[in-house]
One Martini backbone bead per residue (centre of mass of N, CA, C, O) as a GRO file, in nm:
protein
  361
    1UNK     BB    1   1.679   3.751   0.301
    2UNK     BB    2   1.755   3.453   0.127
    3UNK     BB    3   1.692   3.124   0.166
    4UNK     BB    4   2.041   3.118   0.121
    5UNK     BB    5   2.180   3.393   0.263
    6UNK     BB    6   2.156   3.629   0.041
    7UNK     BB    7   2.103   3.918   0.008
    8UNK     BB    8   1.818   4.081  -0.176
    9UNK     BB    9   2.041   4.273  -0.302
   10UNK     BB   10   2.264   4.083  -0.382
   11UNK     BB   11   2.097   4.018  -0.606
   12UNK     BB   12   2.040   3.977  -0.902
   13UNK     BB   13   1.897   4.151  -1.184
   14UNK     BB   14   1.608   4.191  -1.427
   15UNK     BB   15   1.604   4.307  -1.759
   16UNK     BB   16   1.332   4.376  -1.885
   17UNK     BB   17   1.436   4.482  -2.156
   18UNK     BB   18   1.621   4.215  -2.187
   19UNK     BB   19   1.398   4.048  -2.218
   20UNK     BB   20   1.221   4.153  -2.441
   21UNK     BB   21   1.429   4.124  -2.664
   22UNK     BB   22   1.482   3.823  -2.641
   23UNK     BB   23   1.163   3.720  -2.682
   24UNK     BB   24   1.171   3.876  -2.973
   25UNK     BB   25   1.436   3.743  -3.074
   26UNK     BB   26   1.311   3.434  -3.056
   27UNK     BB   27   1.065   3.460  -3.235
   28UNK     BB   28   1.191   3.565  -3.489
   29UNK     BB   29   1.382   3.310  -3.533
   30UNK     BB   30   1.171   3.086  -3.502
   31UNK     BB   31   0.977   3.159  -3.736
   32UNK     BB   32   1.237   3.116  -3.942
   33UNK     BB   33   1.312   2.855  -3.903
   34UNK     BB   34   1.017   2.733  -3.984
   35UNK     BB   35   1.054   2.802  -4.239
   36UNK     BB   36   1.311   2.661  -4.342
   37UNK     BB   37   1.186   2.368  -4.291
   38UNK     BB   38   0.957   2.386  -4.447
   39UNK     BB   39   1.132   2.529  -4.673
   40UNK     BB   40   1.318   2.646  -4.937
   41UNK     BB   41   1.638   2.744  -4.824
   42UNK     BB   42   1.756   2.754  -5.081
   43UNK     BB   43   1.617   2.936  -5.293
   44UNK     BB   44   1.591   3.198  -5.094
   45UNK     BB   45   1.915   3.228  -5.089
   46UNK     BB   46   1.943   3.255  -5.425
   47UNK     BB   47   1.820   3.504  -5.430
   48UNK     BB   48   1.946   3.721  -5.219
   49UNK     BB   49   2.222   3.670  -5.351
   50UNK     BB   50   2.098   3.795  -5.658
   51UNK     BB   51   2.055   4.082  -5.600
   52UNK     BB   52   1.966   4.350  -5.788
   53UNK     BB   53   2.093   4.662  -5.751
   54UNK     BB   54   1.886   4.846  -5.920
   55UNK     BB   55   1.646   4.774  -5.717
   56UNK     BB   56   1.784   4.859  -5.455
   57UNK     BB   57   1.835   5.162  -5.521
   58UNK     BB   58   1.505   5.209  -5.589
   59UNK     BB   59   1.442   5.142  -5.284
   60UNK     BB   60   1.623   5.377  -5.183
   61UNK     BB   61   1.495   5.584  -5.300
   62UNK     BB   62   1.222   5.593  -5.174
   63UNK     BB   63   1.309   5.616  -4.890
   64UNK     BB   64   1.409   5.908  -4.914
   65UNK     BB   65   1.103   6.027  -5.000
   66UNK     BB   66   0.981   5.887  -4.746
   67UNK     BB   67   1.143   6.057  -4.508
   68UNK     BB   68   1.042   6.367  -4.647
   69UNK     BB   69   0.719   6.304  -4.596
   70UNK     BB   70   0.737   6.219  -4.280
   71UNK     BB   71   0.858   6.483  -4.174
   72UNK     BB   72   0.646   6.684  -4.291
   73UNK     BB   73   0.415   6.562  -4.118
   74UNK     BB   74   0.499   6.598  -3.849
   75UNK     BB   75   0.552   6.926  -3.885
   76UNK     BB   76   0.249   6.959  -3.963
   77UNK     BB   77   0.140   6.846  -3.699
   78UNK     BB   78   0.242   7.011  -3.504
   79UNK     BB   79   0.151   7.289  -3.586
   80UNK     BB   80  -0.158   7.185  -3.530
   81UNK     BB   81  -0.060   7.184  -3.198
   82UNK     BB   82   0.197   7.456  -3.151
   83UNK     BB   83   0.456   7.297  -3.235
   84UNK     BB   84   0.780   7.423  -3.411
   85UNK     BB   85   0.895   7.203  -3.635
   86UNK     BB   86   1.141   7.167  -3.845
   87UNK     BB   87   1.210   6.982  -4.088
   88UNK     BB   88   1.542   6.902  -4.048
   89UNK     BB   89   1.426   6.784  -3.755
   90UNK     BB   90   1.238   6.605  -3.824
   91UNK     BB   91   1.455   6.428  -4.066
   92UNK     BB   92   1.653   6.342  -3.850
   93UNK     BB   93   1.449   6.198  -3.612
   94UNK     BB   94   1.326   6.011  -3.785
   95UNK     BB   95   1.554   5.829  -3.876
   96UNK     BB   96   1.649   5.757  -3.581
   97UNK     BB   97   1.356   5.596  -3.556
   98UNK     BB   98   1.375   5.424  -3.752
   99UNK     BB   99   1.667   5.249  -3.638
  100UNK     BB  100   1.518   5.165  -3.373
  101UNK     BB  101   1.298   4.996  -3.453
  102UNK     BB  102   1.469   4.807  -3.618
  103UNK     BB  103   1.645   4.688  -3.325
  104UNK     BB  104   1.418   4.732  -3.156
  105UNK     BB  105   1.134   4.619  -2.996
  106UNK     BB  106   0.824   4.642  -3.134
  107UNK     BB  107   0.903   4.892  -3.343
  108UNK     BB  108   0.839   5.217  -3.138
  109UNK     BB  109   1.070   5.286  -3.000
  110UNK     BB  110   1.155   5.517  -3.175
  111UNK     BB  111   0.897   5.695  -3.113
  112UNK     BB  112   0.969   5.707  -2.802
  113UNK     BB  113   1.234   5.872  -2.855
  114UNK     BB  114   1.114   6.113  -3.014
  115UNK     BB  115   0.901   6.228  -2.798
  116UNK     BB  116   1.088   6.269  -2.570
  117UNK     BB  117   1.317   6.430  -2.690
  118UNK     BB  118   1.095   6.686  -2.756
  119UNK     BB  119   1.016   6.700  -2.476
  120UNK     BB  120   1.291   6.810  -2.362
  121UNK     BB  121   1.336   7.050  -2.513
  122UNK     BB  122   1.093   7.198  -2.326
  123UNK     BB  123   1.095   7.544  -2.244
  124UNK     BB  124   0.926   7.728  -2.043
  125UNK     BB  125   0.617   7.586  -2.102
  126UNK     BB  126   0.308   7.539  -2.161
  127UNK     BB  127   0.219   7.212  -2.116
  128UNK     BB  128   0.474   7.005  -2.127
  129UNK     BB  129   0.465   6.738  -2.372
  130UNK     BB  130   0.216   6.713  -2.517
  131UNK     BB  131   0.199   6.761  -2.784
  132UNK     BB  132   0.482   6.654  -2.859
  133UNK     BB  133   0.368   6.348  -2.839
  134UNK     BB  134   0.081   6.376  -3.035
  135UNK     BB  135   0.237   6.442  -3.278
  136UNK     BB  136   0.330   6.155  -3.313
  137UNK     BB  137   0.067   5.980  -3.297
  138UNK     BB  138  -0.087   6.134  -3.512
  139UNK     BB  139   0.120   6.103  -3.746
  140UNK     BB  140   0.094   5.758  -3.709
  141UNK     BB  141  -0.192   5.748  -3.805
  142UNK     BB  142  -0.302   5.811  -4.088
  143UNK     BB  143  -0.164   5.581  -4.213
  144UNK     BB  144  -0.259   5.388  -4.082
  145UNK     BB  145  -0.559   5.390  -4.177
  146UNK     BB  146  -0.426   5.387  -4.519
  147UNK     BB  147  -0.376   5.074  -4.452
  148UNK     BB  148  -0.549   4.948  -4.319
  149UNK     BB  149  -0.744   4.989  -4.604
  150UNK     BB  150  -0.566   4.854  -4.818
  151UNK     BB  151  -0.592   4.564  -4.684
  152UNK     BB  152  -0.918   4.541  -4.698
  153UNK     BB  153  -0.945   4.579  -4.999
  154UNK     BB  154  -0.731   4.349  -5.081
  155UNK     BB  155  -0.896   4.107  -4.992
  156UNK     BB  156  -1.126   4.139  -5.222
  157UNK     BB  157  -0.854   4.094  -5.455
  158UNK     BB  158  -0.799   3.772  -5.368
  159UNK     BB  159  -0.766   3.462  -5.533
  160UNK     BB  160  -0.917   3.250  -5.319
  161UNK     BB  161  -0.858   2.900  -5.344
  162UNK     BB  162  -0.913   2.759  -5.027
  163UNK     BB  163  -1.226   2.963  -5.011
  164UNK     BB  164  -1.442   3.079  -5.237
  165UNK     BB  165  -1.670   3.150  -5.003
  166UNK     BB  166  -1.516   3.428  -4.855
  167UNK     BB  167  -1.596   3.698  -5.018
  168UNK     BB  168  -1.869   3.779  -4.844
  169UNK     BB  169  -1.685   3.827  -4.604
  170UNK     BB  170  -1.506   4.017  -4.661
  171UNK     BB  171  -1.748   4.217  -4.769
  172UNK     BB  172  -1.842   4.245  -4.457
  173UNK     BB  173  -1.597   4.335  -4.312
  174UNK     BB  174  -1.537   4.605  -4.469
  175UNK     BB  175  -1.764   4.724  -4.412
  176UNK     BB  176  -1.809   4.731  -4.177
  177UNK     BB  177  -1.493   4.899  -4.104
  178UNK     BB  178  -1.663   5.174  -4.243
  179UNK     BB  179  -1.843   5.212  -4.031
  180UNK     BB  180  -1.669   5.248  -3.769
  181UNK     BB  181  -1.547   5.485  -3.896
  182UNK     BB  182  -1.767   5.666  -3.915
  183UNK     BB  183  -1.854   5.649  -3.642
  184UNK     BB  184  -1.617   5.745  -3.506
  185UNK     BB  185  -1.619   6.025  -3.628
  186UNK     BB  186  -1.873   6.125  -3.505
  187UNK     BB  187  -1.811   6.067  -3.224
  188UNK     BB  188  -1.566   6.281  -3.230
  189UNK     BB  189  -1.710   6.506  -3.274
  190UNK     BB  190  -1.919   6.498  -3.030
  191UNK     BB  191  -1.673   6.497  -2.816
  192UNK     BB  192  -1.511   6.758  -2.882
  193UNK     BB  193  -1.562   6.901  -2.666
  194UNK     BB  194  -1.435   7.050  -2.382
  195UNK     BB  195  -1.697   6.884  -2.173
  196UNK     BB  196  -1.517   6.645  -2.217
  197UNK     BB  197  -1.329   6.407  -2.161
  198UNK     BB  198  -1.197   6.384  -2.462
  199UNK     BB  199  -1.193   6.682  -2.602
  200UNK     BB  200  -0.906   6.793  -2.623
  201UNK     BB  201  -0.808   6.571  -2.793
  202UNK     BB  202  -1.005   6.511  -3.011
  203UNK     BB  203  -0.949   6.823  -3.105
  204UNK     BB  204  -0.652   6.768  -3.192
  205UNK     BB  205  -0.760   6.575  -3.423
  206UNK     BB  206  -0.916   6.758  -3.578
  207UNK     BB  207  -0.690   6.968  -3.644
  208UNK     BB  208  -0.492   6.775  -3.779
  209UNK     BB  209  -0.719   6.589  -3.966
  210UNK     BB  210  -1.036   6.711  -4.005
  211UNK     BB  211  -0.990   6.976  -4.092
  212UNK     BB  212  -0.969   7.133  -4.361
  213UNK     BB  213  -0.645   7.252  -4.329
  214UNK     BB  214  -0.597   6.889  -4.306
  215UNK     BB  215  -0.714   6.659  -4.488
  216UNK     BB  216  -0.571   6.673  -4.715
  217UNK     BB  217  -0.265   6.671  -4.621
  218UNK     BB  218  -0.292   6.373  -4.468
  219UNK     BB  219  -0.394   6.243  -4.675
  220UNK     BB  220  -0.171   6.277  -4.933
  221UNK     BB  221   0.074   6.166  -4.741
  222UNK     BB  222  -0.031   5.900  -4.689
  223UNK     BB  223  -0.072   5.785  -4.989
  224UNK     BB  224   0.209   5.807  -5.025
  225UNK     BB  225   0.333   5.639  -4.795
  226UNK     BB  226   0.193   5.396  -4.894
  227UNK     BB  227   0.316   5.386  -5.159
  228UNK     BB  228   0.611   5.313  -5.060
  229UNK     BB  229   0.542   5.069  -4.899
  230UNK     BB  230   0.480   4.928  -5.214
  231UNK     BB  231   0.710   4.993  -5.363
  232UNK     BB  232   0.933   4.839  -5.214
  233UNK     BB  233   0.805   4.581  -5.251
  234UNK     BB  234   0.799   4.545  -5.538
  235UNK     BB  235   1.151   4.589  -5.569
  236UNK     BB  236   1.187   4.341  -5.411
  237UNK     BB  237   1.134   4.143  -5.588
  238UNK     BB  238   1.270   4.266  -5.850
  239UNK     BB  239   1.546   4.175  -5.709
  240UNK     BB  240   1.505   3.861  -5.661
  241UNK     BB  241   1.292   3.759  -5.943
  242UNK     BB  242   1.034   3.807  -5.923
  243UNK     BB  243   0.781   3.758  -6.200
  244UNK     BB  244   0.538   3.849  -6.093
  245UNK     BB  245   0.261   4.028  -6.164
  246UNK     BB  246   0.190   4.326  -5.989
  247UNK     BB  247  -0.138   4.299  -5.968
  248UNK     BB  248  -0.092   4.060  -5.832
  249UNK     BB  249   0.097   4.162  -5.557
  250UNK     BB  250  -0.049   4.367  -5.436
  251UNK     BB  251  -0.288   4.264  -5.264
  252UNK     BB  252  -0.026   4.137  -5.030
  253UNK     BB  253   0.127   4.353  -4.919
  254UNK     BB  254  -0.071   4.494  -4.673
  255UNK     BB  255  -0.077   4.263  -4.514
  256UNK     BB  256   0.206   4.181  -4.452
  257UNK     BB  257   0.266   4.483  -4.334
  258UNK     BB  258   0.078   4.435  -4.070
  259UNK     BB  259   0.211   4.203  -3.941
  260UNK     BB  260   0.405   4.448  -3.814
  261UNK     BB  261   0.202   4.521  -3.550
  262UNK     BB  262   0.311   4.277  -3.412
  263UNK     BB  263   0.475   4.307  -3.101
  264UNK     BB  264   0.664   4.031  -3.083
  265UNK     BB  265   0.919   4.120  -3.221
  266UNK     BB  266   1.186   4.228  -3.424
  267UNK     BB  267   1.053   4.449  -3.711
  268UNK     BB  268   0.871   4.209  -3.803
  269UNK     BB  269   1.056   3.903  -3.790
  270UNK     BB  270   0.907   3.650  -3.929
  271UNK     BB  271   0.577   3.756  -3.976
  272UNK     BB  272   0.605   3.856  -4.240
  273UNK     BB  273   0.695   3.567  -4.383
  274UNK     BB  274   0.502   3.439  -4.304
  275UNK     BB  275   0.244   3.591  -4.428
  276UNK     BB  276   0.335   3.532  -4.705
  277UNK     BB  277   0.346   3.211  -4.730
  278UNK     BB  278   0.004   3.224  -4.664
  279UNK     BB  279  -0.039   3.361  -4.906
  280UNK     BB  280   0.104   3.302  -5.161
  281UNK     BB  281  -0.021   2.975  -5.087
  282UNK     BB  282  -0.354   3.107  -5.103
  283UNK     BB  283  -0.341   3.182  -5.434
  284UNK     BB  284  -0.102   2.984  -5.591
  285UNK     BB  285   0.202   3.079  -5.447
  286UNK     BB  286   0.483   3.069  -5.388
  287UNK     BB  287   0.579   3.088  -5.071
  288UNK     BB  288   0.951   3.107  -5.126
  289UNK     BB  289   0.897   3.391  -5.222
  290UNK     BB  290   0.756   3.558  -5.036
  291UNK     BB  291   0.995   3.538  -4.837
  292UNK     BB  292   1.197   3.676  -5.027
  293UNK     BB  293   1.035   3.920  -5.033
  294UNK     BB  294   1.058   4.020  -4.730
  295UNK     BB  295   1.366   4.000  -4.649
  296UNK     BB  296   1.414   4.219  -4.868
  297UNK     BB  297   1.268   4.447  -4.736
  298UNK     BB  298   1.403   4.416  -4.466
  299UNK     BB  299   1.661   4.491  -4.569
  300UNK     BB  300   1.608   4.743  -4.692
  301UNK     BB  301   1.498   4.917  -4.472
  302UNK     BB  302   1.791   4.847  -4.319
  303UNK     BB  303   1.928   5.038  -4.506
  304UNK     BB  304   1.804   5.266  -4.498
  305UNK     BB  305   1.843   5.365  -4.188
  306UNK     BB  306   2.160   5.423  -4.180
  307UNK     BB  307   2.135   5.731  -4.106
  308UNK     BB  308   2.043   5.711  -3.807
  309UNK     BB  309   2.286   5.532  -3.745
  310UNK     BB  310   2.489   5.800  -3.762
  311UNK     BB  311   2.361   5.990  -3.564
  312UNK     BB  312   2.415   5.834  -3.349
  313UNK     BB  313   2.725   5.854  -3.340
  314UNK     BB  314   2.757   6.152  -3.367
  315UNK     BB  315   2.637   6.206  -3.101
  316UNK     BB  316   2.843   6.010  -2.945
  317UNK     BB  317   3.107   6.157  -3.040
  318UNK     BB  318   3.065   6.437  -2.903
  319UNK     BB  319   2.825   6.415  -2.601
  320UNK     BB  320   2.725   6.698  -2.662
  321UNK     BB  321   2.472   6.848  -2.751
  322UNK     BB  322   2.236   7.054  -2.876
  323UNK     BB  323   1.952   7.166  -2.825
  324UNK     BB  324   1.651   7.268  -2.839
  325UNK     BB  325   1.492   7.503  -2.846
  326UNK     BB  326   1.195   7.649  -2.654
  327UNK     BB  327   0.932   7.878  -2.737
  328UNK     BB  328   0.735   8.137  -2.698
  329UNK     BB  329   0.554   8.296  -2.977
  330UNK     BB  330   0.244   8.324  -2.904
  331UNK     BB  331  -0.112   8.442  -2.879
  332UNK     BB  332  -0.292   8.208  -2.943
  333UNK     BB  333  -0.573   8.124  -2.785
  334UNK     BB  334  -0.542   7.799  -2.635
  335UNK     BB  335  -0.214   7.802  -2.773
  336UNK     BB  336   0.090   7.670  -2.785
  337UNK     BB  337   0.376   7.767  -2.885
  338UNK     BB  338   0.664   7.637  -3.029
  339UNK     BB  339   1.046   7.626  -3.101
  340UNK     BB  340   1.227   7.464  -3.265
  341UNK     BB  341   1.577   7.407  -3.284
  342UNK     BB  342   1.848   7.311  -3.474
  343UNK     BB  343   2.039   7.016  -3.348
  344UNK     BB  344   2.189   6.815  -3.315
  345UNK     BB  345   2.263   6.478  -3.288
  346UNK     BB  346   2.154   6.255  -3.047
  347UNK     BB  347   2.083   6.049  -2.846
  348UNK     BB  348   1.807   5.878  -2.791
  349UNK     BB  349   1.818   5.911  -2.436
  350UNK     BB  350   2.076   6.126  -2.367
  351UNK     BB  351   2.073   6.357  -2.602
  352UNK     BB  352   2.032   6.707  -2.582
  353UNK     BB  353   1.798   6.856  -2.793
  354UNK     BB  354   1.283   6.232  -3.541
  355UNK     BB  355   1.153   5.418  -3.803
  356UNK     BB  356   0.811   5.244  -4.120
  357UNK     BB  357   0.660   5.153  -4.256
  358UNK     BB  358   0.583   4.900  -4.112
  359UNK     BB  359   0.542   4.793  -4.311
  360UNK     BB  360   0.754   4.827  -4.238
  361UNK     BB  361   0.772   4.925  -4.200
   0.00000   0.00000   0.00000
């Protein structure tokens, strides 16, 4: 009973869930009205109004390329983790992760429905839910890391006007966090074991990215998908007409989009374009170009995703569809194999059966 004499079961509650929603589409959208009344809002909306077709397709064909190399690399990912996802159901449930980022707060949530998804498929076998959980985690490691370093990179290559004296800085940066990767790496071979606290895990960290038979194939598709996701800004510009140079614009990209991987938006919007307007404004590059290429990027990307959200009506409209069968296909000694068959696309939390990004996508 609460002290109005209502009993507190019948007090509405609130819902978390909905509250983070709107709290992170305010930051959102205030990110956004700040942008607005700092910079030249009727500039950059003429610029996103007159954006050029050709340019717009240019940016679509890559987002296509780019979500069969995620597809691919998720399923090559599973493989190595004892779990056989065909690439055709890896990139329908990609397309759908793509669309659930895009629409829901934090950007993440669509990986983590689609690794439930697979979660739920996983019928009578040894250990279900941790590898295809951590196939997720995995696949979207490679890139966060060359993406990451390109970033890094990027800051070397920066014309910084408004503090010529800062780029010891930046290159003392750099080396450091070269260093704890190399640290990294070293720490997680030691710790590799099976006697280790970490070792089964850091051991299929090692077995996905590290060993022969993986190294190259996860560097190899990283720097493709970190390539798609650069190559589609630089394609937002020329759609809005933005004619700066692509070698002056290109060190500005990764930072950029890195400022999407912090979870307090929406898909990144507010904070991608804040990030914009003080990156192009410290090299002595407009502002409102920036942001105009920014928003025109978050367009892009989220007209990118909108197979993803087809497969979410057609889920929703058949009610029910079928899931993926699991099972135990292998006997290779301390690895259960799963066999994933592909069913339709249900919804996202509901149905039986996995978007950039940053940063980006």
């Amino acid at each position: 009973m609460s002290g109005s004499g209502v009993p507190a079961a019948a007090l509405p509650r609130r819902d978390p869930g909905r509250l983070a929603l709107g709290l992170r589409a305010a930051v959102s959208l205030g990110l956004l009205a700040g942008l607005a009344v700092w910079l030249d809002a009727g500039a950059v909306a003429s610029r996103l109004a007159s954006m050029r077709p050709s340019w717009v397709l240019a940016a679509l064909a890559v987002s296509v390329a780019q979500v069969a190399v995620l597809a691919w690399r998720w399923s090559f990912t599973a493989r190595r983790l004892g779990v056989d996802l065909p690439w055709p159901v890896a990139w329908r449930e990609y397309y759908l992760s793509i669309f659930l980022n895009q629409v829901l707060p934090g950007g993440v949530l669509g990986d983590v429905a689609r690794a439930w998804r697979q979660v739920r498929s996983q019928i009578r076998v040894q250990a279900p839910g941790g590898p295809a959980v951590r196939a997720v985690v995995f696949e979207r490691l490679s890139a966060q890391v060359v993406m990451t370093t390109a970033a890094g990179v990027s800051l070397l290559f920066l014309p910084v006007t408004v503090a010529p004296g800062s780029r010891p800085v930046m290159i003392g940066a750099g080396l450091l966090a070269g260093g704890l990767v190399v640290t990294l790496i070293a720490w997680m071979r030691r710790q590799s074991s099976e006697w280790s606290l970490f070792g089964p895990v850091l051991a299929e960290v090692g077995a996905a990215h590290l060993s022969p038979g993986a190294f190259a194939a996860q560097l190899a598709s990283a720097l493709v998908v970190v390539a798609t996701y650069l190559a589609t800004y630089l394609l937002a510009a020329g759609a809005v007409g933005v004619e700066t140079p692509w070698p002056v614009l290109l060190p500005l990209v990764a930072p950029v989009l890195m400022s999407m991987l912090i979870p307090v938006t929406v898909a990144g919007w507010g904070l991608r374009e804040g990030a914009a307007a003080v990156l192009w404004g410290a090299v002595g590059l407009t502002a409102a170009d920036g942001v105009a290429v920014s928003v025109a990027y978050g367009f892009l990307v989220l007209v990118g995703s909108v197979p993803g959200a087809l497969f979410l009506i057609l889920g929703l409209r058949r009610g029910r569809s079928p899931r993926p069968v699991a099972r135990r296909v292998g006997a290779d000694p301390g690895r259960t194999t799963r066999r994933l068959r592909a069913g339709n696309a249900g919804t996202a939390g509901g149905g039986r059966g996995r978007g950039t990004g940053p940063a980006a996508g």
